[in-house]
GUGU-775286 format. One record per atom (N, C-alpha, C, CB): residue number from 1; atom name; x, y, z. Coordinates in Angstrom, 3 decimals. Glycine has a CB too. Example, Ala and Ser with C-alpha at 12.3 -4.5 7.8 and 13.67 -1.06 7.14 Angstrom:
2
(site 1, "N", (13.190, -5.690, 7.800)),
(site 1, "CA", (12.300, -4.500, 7.800)),
(site 1, "C", (13.200, -3.300, 7.800)),
(site 1, "CB", (11.308, -4.473, 9.046)),
(site 2, "N", (12.850, -2.250, 7.080)),
(site 2, "CA", (13.670, -1.060, 7.140)),
(site 2, "C", (12.900, 0.030, 7.870)),
(site 2, "CB", (14.084, -0.598, 5.725)),
END
This chain:
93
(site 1, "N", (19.643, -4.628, 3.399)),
(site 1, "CA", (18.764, -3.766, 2.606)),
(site 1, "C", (17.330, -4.243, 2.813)),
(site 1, "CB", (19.156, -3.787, 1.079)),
(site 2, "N", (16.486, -3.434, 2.837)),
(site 2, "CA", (14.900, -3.627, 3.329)),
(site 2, "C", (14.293, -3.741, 2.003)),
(site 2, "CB", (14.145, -2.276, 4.287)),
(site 3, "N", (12.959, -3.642, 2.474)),
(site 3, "CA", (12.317, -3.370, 1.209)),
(site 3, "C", (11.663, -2.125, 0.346)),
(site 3, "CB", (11.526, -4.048, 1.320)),
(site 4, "N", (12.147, -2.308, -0.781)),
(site 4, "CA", (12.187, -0.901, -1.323)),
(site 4, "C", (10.972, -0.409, -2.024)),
(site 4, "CB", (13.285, -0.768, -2.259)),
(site 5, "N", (9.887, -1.722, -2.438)),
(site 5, "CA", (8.297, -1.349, -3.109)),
(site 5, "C", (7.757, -2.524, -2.830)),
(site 5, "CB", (8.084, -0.972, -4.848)),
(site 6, "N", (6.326, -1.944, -2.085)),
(site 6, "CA", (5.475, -3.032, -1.800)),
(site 6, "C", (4.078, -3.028, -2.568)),
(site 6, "CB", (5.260, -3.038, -0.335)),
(site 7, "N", (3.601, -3.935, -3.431)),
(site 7, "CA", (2.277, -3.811, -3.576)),
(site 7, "C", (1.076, -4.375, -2.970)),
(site 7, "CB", (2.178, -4.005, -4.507)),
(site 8, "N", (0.070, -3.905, -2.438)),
(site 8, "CA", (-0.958, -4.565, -1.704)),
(site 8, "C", (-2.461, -4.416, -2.237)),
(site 8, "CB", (-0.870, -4.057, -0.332)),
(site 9, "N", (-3.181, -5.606, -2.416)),
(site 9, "CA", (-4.601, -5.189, -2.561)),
(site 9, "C", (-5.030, -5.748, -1.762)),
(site 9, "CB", (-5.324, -5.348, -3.643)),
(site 10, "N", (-5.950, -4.375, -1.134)),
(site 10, "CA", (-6.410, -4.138, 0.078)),
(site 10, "C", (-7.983, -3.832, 0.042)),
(site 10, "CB", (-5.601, -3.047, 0.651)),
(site 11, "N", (-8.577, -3.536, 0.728)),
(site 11, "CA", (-10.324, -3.505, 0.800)),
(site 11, "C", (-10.339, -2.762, 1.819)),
(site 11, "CB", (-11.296, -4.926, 1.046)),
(site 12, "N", (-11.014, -1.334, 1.750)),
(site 12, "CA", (-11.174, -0.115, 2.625)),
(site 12, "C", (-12.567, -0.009, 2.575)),
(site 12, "CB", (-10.423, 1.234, 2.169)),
(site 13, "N", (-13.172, 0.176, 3.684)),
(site 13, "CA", (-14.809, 0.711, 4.086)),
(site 13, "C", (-14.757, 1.862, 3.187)),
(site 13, "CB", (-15.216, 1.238, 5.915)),
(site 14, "N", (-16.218, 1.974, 2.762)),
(site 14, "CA", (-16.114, 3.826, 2.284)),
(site 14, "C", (-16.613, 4.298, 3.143)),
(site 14, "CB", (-16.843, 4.536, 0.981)),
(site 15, "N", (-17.189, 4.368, 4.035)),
(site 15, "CA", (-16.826, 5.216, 5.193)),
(site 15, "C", (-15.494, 5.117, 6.322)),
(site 15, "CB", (-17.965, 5.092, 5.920)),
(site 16, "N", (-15.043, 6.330, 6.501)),
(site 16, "CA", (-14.117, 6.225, 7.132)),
(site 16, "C", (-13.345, 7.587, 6.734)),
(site 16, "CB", (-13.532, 4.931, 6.924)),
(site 17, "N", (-11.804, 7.201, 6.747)),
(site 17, "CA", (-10.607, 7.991, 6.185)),
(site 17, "C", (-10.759, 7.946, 4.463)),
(site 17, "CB", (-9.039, 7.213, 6.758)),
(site 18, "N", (-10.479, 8.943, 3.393)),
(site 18, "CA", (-10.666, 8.756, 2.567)),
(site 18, "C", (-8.967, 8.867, 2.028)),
(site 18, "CB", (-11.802, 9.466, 2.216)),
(site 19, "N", (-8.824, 7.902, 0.781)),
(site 19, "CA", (-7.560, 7.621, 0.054)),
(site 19, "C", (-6.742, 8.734, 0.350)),
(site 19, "CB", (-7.707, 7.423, -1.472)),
(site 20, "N", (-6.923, 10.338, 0.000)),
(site 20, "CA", (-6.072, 11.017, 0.091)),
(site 20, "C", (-5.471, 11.249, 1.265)),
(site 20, "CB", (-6.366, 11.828, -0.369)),
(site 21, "N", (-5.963, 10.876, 2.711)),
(site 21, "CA", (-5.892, 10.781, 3.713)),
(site 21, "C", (-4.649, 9.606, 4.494)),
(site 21, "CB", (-7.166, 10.669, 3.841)),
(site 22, "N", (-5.561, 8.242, 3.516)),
(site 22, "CA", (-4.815, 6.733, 3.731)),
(site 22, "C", (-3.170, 6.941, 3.342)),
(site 22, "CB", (-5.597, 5.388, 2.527)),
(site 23, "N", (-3.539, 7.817, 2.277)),
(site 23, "CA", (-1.849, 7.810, 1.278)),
(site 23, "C", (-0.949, 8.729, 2.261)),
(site 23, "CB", (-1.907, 8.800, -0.729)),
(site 24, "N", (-1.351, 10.128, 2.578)),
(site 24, "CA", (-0.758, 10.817, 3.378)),
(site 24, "C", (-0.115, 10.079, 4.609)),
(site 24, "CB", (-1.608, 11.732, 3.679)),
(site 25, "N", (-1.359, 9.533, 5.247)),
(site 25, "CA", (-0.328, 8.557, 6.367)),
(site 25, "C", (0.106, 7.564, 6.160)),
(site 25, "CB", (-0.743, 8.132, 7.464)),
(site 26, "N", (0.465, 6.922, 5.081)),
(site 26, "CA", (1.464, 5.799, 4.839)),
(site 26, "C", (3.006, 6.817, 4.419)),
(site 26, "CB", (0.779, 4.583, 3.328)),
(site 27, "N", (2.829, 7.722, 3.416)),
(site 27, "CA", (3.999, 8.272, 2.834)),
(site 27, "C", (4.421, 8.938, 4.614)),
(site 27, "CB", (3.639, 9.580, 1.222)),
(site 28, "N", (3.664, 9.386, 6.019)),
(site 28, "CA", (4.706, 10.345, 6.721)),
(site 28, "C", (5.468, 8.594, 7.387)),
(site 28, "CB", (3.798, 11.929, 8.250)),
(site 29, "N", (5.161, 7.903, 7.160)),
(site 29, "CA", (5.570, 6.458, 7.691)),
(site 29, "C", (7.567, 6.364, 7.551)),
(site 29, "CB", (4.574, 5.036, 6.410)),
(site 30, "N", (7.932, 6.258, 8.546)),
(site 30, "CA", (9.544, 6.336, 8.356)),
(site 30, "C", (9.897, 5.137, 7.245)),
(site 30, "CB", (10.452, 6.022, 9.991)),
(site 31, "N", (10.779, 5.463, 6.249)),
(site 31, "CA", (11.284, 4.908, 5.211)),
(site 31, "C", (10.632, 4.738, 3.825)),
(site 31, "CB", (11.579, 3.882, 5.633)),
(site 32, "N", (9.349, 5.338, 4.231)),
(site 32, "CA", (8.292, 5.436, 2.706)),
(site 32, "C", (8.824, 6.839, 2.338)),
(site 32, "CB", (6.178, 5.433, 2.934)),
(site 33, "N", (9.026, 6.531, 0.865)),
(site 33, "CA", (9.154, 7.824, 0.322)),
(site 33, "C", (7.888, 8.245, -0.524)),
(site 33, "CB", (10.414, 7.868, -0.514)),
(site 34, "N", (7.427, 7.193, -1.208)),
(site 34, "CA", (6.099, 7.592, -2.232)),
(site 34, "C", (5.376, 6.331, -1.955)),
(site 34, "CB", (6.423, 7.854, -4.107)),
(site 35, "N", (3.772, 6.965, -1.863)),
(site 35, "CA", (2.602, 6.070, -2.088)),
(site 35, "C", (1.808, 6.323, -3.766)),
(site 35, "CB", (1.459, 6.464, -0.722)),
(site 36, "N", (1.231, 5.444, -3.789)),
(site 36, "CA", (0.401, 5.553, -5.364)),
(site 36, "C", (-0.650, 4.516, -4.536)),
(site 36, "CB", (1.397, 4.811, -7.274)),
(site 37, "N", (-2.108, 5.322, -4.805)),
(site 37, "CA", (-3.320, 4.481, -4.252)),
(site 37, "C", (-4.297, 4.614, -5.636)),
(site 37, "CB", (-4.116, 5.224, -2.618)),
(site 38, "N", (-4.470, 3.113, -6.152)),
(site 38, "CA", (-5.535, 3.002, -7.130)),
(site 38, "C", (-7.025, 2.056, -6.969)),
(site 38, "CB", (-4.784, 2.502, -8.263)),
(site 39, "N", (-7.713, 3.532, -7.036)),
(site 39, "CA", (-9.233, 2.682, -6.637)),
(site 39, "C", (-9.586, 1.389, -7.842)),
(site 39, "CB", (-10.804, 4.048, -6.730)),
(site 40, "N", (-9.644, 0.424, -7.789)),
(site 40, "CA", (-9.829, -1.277, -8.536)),
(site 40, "C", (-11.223, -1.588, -8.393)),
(site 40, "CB", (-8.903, -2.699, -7.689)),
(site 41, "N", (-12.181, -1.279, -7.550)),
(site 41, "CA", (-12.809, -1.606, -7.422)),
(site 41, "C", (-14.036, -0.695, -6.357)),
(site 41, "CB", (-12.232, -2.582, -7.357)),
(site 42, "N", (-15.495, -0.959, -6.832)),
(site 42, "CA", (-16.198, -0.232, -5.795)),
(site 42, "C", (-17.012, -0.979, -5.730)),
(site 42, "CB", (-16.637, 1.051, -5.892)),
(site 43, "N", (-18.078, -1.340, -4.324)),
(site 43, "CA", (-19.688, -1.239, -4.065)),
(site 43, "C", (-20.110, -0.615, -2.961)),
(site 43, "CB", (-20.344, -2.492, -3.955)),
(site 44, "N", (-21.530, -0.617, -2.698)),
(site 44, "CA", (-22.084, -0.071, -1.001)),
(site 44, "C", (-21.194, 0.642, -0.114)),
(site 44, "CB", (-22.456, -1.314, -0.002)),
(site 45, "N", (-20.474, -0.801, -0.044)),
(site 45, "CA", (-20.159, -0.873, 1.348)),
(site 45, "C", (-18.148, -0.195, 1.354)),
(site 45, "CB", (-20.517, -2.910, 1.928)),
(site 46, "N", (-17.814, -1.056, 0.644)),
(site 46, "CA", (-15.770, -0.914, 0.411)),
(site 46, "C", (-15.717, -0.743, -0.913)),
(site 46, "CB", (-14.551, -2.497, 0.795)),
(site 47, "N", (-14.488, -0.029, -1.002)),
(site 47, "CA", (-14.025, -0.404, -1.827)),
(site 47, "C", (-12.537, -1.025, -2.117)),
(site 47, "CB", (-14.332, 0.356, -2.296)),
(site 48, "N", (-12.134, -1.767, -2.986)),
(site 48, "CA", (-10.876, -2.355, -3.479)),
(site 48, "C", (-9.513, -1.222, -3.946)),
(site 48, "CB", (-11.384, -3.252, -4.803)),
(site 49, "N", (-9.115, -1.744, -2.801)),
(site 49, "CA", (-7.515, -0.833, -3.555)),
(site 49, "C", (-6.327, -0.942, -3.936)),
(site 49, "CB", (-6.998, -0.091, -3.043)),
(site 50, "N", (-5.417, -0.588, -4.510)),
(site 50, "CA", (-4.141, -1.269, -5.442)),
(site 50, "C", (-3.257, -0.120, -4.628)),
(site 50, "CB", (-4.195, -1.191, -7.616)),
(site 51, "N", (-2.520, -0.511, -3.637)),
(site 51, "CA", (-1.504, 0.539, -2.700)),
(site 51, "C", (-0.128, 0.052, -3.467)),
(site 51, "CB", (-1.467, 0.193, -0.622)),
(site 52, "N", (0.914, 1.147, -3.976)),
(site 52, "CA", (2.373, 0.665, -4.048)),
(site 52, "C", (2.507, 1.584, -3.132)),
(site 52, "CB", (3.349, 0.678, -5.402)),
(site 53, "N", (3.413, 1.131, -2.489)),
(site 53, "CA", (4.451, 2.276, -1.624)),
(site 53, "C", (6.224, 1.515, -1.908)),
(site 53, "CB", (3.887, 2.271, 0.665)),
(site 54, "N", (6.307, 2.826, -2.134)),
(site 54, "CA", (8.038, 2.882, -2.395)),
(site 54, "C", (8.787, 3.730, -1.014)),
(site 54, "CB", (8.441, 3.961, -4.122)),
(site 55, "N", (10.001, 3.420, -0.919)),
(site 55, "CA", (11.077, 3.437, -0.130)),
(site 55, "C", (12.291, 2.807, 0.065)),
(site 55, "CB", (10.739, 3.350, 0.619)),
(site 56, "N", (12.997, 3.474, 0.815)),
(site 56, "CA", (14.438, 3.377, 0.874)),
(site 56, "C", (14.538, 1.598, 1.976)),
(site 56, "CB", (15.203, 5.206, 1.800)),
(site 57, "N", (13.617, 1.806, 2.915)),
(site 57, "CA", (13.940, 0.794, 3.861)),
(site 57, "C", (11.815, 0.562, 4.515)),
(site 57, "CB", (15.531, 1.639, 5.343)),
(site 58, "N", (11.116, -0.092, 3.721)),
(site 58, "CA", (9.827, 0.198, 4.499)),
(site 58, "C", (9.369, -1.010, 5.222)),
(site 58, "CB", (8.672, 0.680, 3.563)),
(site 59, "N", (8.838, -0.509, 6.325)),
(site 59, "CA", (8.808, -1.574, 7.516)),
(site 59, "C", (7.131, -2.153, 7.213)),
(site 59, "CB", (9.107, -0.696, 9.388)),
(site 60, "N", (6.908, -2.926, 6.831)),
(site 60, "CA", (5.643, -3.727, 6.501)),
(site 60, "C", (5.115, -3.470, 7.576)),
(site 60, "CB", (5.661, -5.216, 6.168)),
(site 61, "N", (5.513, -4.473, 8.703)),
(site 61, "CA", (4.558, -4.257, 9.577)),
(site 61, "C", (4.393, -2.737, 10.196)),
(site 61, "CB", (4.801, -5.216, 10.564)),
(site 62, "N", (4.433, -1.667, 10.246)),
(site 62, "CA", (4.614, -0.421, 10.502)),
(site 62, "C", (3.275, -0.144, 9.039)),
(site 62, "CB", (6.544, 0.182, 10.438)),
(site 63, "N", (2.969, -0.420, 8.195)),
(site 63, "CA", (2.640, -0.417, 6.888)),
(site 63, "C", (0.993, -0.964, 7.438)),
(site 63, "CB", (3.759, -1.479, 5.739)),
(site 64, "N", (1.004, -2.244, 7.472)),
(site 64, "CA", (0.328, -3.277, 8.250)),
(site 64, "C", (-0.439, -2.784, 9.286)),
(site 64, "CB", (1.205, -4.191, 8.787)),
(site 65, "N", (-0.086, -2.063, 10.204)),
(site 65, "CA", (-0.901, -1.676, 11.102)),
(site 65, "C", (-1.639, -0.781, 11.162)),
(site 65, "CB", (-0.510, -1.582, 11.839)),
(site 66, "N", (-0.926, 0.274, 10.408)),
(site 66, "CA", (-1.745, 1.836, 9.982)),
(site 66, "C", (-2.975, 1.163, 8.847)),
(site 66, "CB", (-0.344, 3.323, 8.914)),
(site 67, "N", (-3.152, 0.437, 8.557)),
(site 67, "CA", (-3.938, 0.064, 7.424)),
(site 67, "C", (-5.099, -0.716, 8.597)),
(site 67, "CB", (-2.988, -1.030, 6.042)),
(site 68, "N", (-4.498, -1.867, 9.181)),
(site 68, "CA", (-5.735, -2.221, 10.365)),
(site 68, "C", (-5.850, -1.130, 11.022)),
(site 68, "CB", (-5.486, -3.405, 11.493)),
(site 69, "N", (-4.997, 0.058, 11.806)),
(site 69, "CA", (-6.054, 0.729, 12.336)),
(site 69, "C", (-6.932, 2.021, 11.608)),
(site 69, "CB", (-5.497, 1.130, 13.482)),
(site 70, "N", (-6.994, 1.322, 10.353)),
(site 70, "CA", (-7.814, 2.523, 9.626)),
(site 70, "C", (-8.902, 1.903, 8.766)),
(site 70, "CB", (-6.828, 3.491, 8.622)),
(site 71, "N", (-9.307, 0.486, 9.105)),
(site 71, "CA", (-10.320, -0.398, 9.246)),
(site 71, "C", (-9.978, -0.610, 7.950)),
(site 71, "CB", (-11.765, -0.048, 9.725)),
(site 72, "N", (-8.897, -1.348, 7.246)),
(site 72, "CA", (-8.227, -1.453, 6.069)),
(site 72, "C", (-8.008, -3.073, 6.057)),
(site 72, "CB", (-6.852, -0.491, 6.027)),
(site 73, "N", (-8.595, -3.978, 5.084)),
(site 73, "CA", (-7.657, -5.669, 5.514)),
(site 73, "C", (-7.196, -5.671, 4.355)),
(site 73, "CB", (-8.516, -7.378, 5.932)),
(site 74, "N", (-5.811, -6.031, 4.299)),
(site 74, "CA", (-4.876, -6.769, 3.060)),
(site 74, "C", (-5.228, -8.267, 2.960)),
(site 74, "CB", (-3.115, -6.686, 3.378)),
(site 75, "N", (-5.678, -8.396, 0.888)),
(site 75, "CA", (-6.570, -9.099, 0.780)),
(site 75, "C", (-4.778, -10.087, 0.775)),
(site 75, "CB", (-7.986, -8.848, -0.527)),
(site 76, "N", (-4.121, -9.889, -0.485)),
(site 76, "CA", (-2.997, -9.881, -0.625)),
(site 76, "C", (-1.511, -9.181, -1.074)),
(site 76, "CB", (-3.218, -10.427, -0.913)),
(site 77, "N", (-0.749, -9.587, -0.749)),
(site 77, "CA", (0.931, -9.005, -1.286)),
(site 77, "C", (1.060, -9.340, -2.730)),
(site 77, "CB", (2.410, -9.867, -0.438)),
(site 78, "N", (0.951, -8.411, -3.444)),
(site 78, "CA", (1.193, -8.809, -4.629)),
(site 78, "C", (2.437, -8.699, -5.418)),
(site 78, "CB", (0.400, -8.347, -5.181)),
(site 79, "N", (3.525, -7.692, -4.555)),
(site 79, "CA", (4.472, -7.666, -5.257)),
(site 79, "C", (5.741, -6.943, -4.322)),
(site 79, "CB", (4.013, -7.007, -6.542)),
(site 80, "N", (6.788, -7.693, -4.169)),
(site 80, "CA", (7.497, -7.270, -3.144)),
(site 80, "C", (9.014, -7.082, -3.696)),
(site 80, "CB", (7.326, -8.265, -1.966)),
(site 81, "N", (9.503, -5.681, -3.579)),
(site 81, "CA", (11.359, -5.451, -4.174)),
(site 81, "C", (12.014, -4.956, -2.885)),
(site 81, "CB", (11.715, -3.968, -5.656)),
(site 82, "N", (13.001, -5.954, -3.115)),
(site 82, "CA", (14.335, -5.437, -2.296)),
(site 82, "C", (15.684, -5.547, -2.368)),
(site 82, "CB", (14.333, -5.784, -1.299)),
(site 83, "N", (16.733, -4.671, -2.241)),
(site 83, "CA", (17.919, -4.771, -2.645)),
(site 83, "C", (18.513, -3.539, -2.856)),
(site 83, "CB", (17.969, -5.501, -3.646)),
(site 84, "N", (19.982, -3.540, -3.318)),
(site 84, "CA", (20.452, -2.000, -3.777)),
(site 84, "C", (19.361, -1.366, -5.215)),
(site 84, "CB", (22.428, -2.154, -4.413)),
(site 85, "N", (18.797, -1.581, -5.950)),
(site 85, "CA", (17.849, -1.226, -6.658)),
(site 85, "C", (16.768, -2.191, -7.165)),
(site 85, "CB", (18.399, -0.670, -7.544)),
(site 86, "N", (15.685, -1.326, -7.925)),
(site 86, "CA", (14.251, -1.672, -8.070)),
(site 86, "C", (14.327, -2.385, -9.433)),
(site 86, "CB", (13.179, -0.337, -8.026)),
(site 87, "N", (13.811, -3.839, -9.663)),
(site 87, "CA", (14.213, -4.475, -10.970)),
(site 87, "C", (12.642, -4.384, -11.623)),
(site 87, "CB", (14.979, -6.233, -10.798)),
(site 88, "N", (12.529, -3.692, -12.862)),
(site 88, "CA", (11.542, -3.399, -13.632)),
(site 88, "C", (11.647, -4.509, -14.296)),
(site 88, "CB", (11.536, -2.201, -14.331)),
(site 89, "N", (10.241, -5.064, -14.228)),
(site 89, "CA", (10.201, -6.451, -15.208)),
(site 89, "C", (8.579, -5.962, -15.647)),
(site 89, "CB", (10.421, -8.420, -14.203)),
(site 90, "N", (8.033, -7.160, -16.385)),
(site 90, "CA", (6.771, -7.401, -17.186)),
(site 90, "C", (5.772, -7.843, -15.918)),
(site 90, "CB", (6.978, -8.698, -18.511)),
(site 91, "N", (5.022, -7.004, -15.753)),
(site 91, "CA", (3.558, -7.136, -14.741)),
(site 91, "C", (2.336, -8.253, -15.758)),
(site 91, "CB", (2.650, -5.018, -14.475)),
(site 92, "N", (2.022, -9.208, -14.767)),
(site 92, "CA", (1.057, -10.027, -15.521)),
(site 92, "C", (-0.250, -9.587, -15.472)),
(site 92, "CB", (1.046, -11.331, -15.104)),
(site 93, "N", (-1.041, -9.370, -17.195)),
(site 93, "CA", (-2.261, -8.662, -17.509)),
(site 93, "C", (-3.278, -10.113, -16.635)),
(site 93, "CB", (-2.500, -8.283, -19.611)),
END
């Protein structure tokens, strides 16, 4: 079993591809079923973003690359599920 939800905060140029764009091509990504992109942060230049993507089987690095080639760096992994189902626990404020 792969992994079924990934969270990433990430740092996107504001120029470029815009979120609704970023999300579209992560969700046509084989084994993503749903993206959720939350803007965290803005200035000038990038801004900060909070990506979950959910799926049945999602290939990080496949994930990983569409994000570098869309001038995207993952600052870090913040939250990673895998298994026959998704275990809902308490997110730290």
């Amino acid at each position: 079993m792969g992994i079924r939800r990934i969270t990433l905060d990430v740092l996107k140029p504001i120029k470029g591809i815009s979120i609704v764009e970023l999300s579209e091509r992560i969700s046509s990504l084989r084994g993503v079923d749903g993206v959720n992109i939350t803007v965290t942060d803005m200035d000038v230049e990038t801004m900060g973003l909070m990506i979950v993507v959910e799926g049945e089987d999602i290939n990080f690095d496949s994930v990983k690359k569409l994000l570098d080639d869309s001038g995207c760096a993952i600052h870090s992994i913040d939250e990673v599920s895998s298994g026959n189902r998704l275990v809902e626990g308490k997110r730290p404020k």
